[in-house]
C-alpha positions as CSV (number, residue, x, y, z in Angstrom):
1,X,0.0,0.0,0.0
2,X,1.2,3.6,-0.8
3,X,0.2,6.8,-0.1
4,X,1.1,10.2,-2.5
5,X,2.7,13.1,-0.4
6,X,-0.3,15.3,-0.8
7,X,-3.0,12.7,0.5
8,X,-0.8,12.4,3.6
9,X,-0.9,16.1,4.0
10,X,-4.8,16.4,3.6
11,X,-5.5,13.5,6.0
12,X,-3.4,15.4,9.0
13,X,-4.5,18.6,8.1
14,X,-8.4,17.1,8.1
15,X,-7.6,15.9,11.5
16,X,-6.4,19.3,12.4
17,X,-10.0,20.7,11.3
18,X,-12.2,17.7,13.0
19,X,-10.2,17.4,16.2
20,X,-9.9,21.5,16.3
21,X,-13.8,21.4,16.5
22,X,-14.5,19.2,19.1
23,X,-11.2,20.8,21.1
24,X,-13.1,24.1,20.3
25,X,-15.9,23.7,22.1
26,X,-14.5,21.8,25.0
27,X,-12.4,25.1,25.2
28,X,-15.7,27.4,25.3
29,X,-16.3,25.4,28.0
30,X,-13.2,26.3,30.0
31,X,-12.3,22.5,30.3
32,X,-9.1,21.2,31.3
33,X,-8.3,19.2,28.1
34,X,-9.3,22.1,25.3
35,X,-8.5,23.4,21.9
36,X,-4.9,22.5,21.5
37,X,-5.0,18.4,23.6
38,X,-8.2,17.8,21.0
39,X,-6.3,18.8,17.9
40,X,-2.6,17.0,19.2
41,X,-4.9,14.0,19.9
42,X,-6.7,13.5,16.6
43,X,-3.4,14.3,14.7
44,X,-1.2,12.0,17.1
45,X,-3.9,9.2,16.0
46,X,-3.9,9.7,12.4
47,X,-0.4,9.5,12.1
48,X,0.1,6.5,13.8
49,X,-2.5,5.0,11.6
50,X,-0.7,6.5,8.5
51,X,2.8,4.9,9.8
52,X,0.7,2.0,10.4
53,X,-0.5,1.4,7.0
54,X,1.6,2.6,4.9
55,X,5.1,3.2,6.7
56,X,5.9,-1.0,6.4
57,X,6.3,-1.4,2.7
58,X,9.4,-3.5,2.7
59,X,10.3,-6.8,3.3
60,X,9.0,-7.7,6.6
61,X,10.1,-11.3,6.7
62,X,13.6,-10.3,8.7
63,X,11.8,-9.1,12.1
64,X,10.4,-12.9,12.4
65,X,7.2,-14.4,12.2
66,X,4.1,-13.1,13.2
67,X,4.7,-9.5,12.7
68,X,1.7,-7.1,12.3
69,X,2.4,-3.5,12.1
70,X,-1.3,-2.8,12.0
71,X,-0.7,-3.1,16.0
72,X,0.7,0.1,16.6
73,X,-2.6,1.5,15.6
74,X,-4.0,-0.3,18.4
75,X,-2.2,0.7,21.1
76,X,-3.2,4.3,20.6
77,X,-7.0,3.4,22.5
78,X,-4.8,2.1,25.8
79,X,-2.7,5.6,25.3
80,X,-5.6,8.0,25.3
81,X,-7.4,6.1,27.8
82,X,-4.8,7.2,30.2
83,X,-4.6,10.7,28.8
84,X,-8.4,11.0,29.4
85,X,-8.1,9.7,32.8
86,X,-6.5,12.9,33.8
87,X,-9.0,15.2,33.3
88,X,-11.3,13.2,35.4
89,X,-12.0,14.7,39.1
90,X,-13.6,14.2,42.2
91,X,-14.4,16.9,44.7
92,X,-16.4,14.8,46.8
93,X,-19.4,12.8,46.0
94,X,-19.2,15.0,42.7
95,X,-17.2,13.2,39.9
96,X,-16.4,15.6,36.7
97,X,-14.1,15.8,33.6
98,X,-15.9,12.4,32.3
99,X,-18.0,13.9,29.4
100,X,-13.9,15.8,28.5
101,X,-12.1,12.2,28.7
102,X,-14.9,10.8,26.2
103,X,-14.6,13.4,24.0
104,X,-10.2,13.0,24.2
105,X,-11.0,9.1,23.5
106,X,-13.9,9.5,20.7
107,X,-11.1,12.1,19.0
108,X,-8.9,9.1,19.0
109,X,-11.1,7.2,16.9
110,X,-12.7,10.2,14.6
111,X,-7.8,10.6,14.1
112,X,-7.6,6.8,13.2
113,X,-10.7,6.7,10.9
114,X,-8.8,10.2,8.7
115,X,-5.3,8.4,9.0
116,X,-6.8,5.0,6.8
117,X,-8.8,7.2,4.9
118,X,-12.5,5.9,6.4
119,X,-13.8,9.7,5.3
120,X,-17.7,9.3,6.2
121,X,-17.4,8.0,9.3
122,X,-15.0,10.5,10.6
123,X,-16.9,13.4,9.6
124,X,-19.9,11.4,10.2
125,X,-18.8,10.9,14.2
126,X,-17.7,14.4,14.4
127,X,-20.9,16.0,14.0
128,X,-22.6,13.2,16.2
129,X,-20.2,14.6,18.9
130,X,-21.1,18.2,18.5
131,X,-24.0,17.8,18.7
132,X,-24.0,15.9,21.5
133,X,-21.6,18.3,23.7
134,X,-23.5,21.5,22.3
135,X,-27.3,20.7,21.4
136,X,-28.0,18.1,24.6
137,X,-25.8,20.4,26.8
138,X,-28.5,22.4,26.7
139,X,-31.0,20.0,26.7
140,X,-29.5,19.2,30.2
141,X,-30.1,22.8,31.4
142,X,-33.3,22.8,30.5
143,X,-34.4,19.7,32.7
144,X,-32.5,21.3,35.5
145,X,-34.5,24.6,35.6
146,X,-37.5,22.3,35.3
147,X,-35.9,20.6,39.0
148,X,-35.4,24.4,39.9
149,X,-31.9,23.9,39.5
150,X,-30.3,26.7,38.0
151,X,-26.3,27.1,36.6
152,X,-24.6,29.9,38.3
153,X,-20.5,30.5,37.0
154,X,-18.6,32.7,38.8
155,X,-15.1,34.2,38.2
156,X,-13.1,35.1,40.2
157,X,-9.4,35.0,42.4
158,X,-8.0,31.9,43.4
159,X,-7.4,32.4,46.8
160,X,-7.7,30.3,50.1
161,X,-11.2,30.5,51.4
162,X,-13.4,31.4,48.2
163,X,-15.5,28.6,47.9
164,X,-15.8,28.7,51.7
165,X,-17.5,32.6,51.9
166,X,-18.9,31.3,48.4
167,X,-20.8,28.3,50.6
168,X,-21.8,30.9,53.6
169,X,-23.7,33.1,51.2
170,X,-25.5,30.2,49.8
171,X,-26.4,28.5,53.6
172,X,-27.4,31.7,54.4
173,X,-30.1,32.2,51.5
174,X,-30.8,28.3,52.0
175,X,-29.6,27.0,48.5
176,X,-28.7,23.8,48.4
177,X,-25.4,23.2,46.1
178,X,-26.0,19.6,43.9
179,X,-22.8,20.2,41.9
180,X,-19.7,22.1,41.2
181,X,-16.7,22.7,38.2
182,X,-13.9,23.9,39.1
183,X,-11.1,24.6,36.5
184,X,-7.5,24.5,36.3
185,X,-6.3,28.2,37.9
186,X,-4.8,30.8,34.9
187,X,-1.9,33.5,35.8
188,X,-4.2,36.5,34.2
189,X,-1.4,39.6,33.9
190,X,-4.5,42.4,34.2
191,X,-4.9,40.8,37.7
192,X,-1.8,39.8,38.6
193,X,-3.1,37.0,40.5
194,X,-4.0,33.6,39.2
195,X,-7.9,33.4,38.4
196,X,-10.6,30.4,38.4
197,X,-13.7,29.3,37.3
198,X,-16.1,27.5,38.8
199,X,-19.6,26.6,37.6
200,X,-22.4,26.0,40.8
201,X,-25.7,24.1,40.0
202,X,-27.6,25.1,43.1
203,X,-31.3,23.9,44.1
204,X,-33.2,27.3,44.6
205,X,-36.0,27.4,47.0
206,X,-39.4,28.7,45.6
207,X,-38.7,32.0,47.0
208,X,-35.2,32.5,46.6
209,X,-34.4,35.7,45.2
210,X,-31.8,35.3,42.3
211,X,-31.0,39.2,42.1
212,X,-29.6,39.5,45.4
213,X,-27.9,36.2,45.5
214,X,-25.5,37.8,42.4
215,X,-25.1,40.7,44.6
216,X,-24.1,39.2,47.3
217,X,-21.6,37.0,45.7
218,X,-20.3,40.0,43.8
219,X,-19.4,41.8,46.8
220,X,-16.9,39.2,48.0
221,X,-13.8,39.5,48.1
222,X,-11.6,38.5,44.9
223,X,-14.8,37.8,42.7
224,X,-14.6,39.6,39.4
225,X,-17.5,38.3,37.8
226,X,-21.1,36.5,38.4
227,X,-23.4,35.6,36.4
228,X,-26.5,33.0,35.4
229,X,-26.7,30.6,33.2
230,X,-28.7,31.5,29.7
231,X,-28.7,35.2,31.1
């Protein structure tokens, strides 16, 4: 089997653009594996299918029997598997990063399917995964606010104590806390500080008054920004 230069080329760069998508909005989502892991992930994959296929053309009968170079390929599932297990957290009872370490592993595959040249189903599979990480992403929200459970994300300084007065403001109003997200802290320059996300999904009484929960939040100290879900 033989490949021409430029087909190589247009298989990686495909990879680039189908891995970059998925990496894309796991970035948008302030994730820890994002934009850049996605696309080094699908490209890694297709590569090693490429060498796979195509970089054994010679005689193979001096390495001894039973050689099959098709088996590099296959090691790349046991690779990612532990690549995706580092994204994967528990604060907790609360377990995230899971949907993130699919998405790493599914890449994987969508980088092997480009790299033999199996087109359809790589393009195919992409689009199934967008539309499961944007469309029923929101779907999700949706049946939460039907529970009365509402997303709040919050910006803010990483500092020792935030999620602590972040917890008393909550007791105090009587929310309930069923979740949280907490990403990997950034050095921001403007700030001079290193800064963190973190995304609450909070039970709201009936009469719990949204308005001056924000307020309240915003006036601690080291939170730069507040906001709901959707608003």
């Amino acid at each position: 089997m033989e490949i021409t230069t430029l087909e190589l080329v247009l298989r990686l760069a495909l990879a680039v653009i189908l891995g970059g998508a998925v990496g894309f909005e796991r970035e948008r989502q302030n994730r820890p594996a994002g934009f850049r892991t996605h696309i080094l992930v699908c490209v890694g994959s297709s590569l090693i299918m490429l060498v796979s296929a195509y970089g054994f053309t010679g005689d193979l009968a001096h390495f001894g029997d039973g050689v099959d170079p098709s088996r590099i390929a296959a090691q790349v599932v046991t690779g990612v598997g532990f690549l995706g297990a580092g994204t994967i957290f528990r604060h907790r009872n609360t377990i995230t990063g899971l949907t993130t370490a699919a998405s790493i592993w599914i890449v994987s595959g969508i980088g092997l399917a480009v790299g033999i040249g199996f087109y359809v189903g790589a393009l195919f599979t992409t689009l199934v995964v967008l539309i499961s990480l944007i469309l029923l992403g929101s779907m999700e929200i949706t049946f939460a606010r039907m529970k009365r459970i509402r997303r709040l994300w919050i910006r803010g300084i990483d500092q020792p104590g935030l999620l602590g007065h972040i917890g008393a403001v909550l007791g105090d109003m009587g929310i309930g806390v069923t979740k949280v997200d907490l990403s990997q802290a950034e050095y921001h320059e403007t700030f001079k500080a290193e800064v963190i996300s973190m995304e609450f999904f909070l039970r709201l009484p009936s009469r719990a008054n949204c308005d001056e929960l924000l307020k309240k939040i915003a006036a601690l100290p080291g939170i730069l920004e507040a906001e709901w879900e959707g608003r």
